[in-house]
DRENZA-852649 format. One record per residue (C-alpha): residue number from 1; x, y, z. Coordinates in pm, 1 decimal. Layout:
BEGIN
{loza NUM,{X,Y,Z}}
...
***
This chain:
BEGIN
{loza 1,{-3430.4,861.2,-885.6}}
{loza 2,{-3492.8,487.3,-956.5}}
{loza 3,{-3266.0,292.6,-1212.9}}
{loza 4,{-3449.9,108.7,-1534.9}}
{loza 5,{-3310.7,-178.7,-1673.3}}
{loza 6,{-2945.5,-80.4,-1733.3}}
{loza 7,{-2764.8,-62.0,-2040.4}}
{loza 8,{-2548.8,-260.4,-2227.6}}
{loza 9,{-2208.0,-140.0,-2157.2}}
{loza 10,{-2183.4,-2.3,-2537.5}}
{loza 11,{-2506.7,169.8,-2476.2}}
{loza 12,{-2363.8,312.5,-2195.9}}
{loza 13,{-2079.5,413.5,-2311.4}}
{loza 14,{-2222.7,586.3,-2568.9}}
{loza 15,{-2458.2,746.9,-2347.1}}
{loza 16,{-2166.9,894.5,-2097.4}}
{loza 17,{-1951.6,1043.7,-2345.8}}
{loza 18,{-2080.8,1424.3,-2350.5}}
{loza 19,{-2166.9,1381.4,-2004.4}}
{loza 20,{-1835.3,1290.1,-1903.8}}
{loza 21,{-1660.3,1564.8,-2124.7}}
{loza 22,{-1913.5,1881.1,-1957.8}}
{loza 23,{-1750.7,1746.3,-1607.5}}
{loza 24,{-1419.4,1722.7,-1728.7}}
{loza 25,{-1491.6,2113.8,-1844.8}}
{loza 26,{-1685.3,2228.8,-1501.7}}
{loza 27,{-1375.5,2080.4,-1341.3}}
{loza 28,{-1081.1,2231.7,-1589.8}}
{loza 29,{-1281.2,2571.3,-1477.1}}
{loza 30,{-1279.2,2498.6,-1082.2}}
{loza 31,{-1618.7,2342.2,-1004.2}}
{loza 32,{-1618.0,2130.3,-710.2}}
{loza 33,{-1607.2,1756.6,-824.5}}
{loza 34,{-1940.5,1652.1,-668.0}}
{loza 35,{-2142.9,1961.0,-790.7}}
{loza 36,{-2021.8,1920.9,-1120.9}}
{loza 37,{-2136.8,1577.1,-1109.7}}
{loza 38,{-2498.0,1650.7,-1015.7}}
{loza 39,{-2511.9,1960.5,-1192.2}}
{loza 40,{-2429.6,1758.1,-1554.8}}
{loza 41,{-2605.2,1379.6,-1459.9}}
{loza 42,{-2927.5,1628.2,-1309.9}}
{loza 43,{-2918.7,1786.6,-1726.0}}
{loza 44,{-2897.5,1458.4,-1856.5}}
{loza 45,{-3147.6,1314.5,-1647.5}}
{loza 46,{-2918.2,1022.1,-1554.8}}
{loza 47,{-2996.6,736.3,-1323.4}}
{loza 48,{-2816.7,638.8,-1001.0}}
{loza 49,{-2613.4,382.8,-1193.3}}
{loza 50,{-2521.2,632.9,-1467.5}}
{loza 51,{-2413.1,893.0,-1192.1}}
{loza 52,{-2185.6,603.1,-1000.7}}
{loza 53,{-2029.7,508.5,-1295.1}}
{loza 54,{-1921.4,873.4,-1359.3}}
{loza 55,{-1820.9,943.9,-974.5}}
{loza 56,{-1601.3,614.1,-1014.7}}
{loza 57,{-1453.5,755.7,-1332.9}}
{loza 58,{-1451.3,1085.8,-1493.8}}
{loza 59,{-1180.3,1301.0,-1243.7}}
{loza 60,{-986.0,1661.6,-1343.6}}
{loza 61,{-712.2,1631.7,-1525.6}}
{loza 62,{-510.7,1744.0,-1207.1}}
{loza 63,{-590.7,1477.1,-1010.1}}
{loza 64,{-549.1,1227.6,-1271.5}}
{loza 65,{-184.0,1297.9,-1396.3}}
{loza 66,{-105.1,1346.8,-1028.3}}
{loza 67,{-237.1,947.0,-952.9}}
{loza 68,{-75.8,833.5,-1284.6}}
{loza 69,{261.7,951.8,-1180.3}}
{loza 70,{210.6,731.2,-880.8}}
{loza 71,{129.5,415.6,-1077.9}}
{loza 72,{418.0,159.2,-1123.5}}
{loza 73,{414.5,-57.3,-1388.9}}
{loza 74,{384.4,-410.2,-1345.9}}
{loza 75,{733.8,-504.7,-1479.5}}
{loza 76,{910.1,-266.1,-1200.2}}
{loza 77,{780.4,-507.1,-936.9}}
{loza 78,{1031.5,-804.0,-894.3}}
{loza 79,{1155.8,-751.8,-551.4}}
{loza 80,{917.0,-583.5,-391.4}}
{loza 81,{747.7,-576.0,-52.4}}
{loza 82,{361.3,-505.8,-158.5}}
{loza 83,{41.0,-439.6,66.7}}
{loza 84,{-260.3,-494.0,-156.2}}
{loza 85,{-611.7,-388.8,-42.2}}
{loza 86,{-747.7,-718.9,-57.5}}
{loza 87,{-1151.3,-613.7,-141.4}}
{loza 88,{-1078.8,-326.3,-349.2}}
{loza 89,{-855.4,-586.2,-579.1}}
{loza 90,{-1070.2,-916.9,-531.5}}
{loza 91,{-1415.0,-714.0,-633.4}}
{loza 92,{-1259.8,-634.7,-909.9}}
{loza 93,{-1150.1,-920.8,-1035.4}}
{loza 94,{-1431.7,-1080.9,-972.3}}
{loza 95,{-1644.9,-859.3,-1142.3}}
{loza 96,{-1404.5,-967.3,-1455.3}}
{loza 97,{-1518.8,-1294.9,-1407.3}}
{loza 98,{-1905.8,-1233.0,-1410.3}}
{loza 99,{-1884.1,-1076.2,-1731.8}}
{loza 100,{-1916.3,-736.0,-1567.4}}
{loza 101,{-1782.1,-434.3,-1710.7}}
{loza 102,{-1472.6,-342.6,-1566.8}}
{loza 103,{-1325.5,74.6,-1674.4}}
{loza 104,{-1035.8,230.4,-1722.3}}
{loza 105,{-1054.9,569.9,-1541.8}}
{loza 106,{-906.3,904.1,-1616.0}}
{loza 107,{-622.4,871.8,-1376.6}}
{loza 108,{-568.9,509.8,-1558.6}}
{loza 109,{-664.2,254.7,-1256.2}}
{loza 110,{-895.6,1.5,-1357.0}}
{loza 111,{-1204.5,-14.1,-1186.8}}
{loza 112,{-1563.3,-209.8,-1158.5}}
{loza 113,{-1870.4,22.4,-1119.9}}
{loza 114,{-2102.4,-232.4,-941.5}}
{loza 115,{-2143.1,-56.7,-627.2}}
{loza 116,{-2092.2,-394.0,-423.5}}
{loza 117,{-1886.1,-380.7,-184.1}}
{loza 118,{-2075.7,-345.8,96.0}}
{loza 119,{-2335.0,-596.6,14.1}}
{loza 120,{-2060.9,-863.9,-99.2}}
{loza 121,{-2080.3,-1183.3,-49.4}}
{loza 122,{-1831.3,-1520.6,-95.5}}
{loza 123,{-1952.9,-1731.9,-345.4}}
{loza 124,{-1728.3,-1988.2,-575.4}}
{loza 125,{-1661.0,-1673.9,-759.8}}
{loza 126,{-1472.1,-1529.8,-506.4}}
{loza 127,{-1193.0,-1795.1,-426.7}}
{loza 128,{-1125.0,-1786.7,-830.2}}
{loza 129,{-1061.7,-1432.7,-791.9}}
{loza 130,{-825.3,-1467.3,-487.5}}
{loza 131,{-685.8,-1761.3,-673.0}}
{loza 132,{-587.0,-1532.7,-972.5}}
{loza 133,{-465.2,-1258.7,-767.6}}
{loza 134,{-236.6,-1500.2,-551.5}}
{loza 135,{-106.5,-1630.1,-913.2}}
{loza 136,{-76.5,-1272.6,-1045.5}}
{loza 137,{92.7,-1142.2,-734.6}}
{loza 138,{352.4,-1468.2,-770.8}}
{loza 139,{412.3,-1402.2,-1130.3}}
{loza 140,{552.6,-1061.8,-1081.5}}
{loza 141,{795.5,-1189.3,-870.4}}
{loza 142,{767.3,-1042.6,-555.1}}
{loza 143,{965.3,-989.8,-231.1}}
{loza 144,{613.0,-1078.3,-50.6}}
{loza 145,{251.9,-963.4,-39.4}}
{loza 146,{44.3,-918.0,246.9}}
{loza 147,{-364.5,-919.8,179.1}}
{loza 148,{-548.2,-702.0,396.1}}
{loza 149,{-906.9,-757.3,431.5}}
{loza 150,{-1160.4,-513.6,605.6}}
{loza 151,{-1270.7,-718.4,917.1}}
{loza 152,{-1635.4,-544.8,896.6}}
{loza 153,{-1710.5,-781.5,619.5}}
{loza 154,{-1883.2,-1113.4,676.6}}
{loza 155,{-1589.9,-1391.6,644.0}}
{loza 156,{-1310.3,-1221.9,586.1}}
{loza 157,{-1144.1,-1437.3,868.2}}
{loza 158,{-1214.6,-1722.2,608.8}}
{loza 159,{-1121.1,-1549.8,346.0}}
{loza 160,{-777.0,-1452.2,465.4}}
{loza 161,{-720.1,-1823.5,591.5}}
{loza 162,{-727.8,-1917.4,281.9}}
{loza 163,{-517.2,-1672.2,144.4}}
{loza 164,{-277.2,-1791.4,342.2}}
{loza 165,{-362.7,-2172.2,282.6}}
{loza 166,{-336.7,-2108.0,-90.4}}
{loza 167,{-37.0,-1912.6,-87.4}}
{loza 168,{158.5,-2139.1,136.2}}
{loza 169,{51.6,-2462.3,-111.6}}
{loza 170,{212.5,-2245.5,-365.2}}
{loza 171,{512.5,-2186.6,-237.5}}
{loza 172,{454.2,-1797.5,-224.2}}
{loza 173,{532.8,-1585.6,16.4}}
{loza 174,{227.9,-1383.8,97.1}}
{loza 175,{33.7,-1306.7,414.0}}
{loza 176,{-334.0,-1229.3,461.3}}
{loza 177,{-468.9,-1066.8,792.9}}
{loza 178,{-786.0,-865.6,887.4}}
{loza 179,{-802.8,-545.1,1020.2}}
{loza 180,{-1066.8,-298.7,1129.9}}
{loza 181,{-930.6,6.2,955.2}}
{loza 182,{-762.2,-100.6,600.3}}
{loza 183,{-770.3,212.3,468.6}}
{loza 184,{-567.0,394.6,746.4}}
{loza 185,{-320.2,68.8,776.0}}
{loza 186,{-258.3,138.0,405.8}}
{loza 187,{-188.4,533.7,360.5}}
{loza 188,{29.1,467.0,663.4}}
{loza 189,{284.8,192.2,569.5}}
{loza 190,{575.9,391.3,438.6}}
{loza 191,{714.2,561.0,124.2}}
{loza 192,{889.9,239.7,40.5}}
{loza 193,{599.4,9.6,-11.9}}
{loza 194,{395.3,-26.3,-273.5}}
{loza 195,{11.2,-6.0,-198.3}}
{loza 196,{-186.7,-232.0,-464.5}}
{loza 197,{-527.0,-105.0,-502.5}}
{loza 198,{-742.6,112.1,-719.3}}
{loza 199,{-870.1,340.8,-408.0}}
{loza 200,{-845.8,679.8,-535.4}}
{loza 201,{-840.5,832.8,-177.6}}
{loza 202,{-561.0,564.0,-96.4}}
{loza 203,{-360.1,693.0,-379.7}}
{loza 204,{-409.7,1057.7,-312.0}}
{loza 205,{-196.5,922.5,-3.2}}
{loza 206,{84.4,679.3,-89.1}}
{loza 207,{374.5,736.6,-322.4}}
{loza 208,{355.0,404.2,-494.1}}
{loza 209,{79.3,204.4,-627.0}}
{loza 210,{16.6,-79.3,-856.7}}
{loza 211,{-289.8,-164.8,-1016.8}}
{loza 212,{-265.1,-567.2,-987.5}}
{loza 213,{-601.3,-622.2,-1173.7}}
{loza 214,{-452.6,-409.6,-1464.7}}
{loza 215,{-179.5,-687.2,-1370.8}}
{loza 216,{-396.9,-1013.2,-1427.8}}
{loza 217,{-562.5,-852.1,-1731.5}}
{loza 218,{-273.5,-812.0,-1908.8}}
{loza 219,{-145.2,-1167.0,-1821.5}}
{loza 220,{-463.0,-1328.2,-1927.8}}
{loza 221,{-471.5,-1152.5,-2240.3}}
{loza 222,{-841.8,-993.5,-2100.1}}
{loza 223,{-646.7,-629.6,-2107.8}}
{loza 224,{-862.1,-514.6,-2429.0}}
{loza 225,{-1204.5,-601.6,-2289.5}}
{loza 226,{-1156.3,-291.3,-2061.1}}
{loza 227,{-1399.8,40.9,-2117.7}}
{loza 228,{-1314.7,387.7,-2065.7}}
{loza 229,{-1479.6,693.3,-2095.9}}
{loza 230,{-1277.3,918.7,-2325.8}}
{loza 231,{-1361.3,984.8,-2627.7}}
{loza 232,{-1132.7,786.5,-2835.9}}
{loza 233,{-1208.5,500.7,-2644.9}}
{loza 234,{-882.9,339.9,-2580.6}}
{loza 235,{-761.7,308.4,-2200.9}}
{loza 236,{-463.8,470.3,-2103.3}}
{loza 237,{-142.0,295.9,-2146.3}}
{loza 238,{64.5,132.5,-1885.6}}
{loza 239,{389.5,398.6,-1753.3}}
{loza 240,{700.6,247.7,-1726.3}}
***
C-alpha cells in the first residue's frame, strides 16, 4: 500500500481515534498485537504511515500499566548512574526540533513516528539535539550518564566524540561510547540503573526507565505540544 500526502497531525489524529480504540478492544479480548493491527488498519484502509503510527502507539492496557510502573519521574533522578540509548533519545528530540509530531503512547513514553532511524543522518539538527539532551541530562542532576550509540550507524564514532567533547566543556560527567549491540548492553546493565529510552522492548526488560525527552519537554515548556491517541486527548501524566 503506497502513502498519499500525509496528514496534518490534527487530521490524523482525528483519523486514528476509532481505529486505535477497535485495537485496544481486539487486544482487551486476547488478539495478538500485530493481527489486531492489520486486521483494524486493513478495515480502515489505512496507509503504511497510519499503520506505523499505531504499531508505535496504541498497546493493551496490560502492557502499558506494566511499562508505566517502570517509568521514574524526572525529579527522582539526582544521584543517579543513567545509561541512555543515545538514538532512540536523540531521534526524538530531534524530531521536536523539525516541527515533527512527537506522541504520547499508551504506556506514557513519548515517542516520534517518523520511521527514521535507519536512514538517519547528522545534520546541524542533530548536534542541537545532543546539545539539549547533554543539558537535560545535567539539569537533573545526575551521578553520570553514559550515551550509547549503535556502531552500525554512519558516524556514530563522531557523534559520541562529541558527546564527550561537549560534556567535558560542560563540566558534566557523562560518557559516550559505541557499541555493536545497544540493545543487549542495555537490558543487561543491572536492576540498579536506570535505562533512558523510549524502547518498548528495552523496557519490557529493565526495572527502571526514564523518558529524558519527556525530560527536555517539560524543561522547555514544549510538554503540551505532545499528541496522543486517547480519546480525551491529553497525554498521560508524569508518576512520581
Amino acid at each position: 500500500m503506497s502513502d498519499g500526502q500525509p496528514l496534518p497531525v490534527n487530521k490524523l489524529r482525528e483519523k486514528l481515534l476509532e481505529p486505535a480504540t477497535d485495537i485496544r478492544y481486539l487486544l482487551s479480548k486476547g488478539y495478538v498485537r500485530k493481527s489486531a493491527i492489520t486486521f483494524v488498519s486493513n478495515h480502515y484502509r489505512l496507509t503504511e504511515h497510519e499503520r506505523h503510527v499505531l504499531a508505535r502507539l496504541v498497546l493493551s492496557s496490560e502492557t502499558a500499566e506494566r511499562r508505566s510502573k517502570k517509568k521514574l519521574s524526572c525529579s527522582r533522578l539526582e544521584g543517579c548512574d543513567v545509561l541512555v540509548d543515545g538514538y532512540n533519545v536523540i531521534i526524538t528530540i530531534e524530531s521536536a526540533l523539525k516541527n515533527e509530531p512527537v506522541w504520547s503512547a499508551d504506556d506514557g513514553f513519548l515517542r516520534d513516528t517518523s520511521g527514521i532511524f535507519g536512514n538517519h543522518r547528522i545534520t546541524d539538527t542533530t548536534f542541537l539535539a545532543i546539545d539539549e539532551m547533554l543539558a537535560t541530562l545535567s539539569a537533573l542532576k545526575l551521578k553520570s550518564a553514559t550515551i550509547l550509540l549503535d556502531s552500525q550507524m554512519s558516524n556514530s564514532g563522531k557523534l559520541a566524540q562529541y558527546i564527550r567533547e561537549k560534556a567535558k566543556s560542560n563540566n558534566f560527567k557523562a560518557n559516550s561510547r559505541t557499541s555493536k549491540h545497544v540493545d543487549f548492553d542495555l537490558k543487561e546493565a543491572g536492576a540498579d540503573s536506570v535505562i533512558a529510552t523510549a524502547d518498548g522492548i528495552i523496557i519490557d526488560a529493565v526495572e527502571k526507565v526514564v523518558d529524558v525527552t519527556e525530560c527536555w519537554m517539560m524543561q522547555s515548556g514544549k510538554i503540551d505540544e505532545t499528541f496522543s491517541l486517547n480519546s480525551h486527548g491529553k497525554r498521560t501524566k508524569e508518576k512520581n
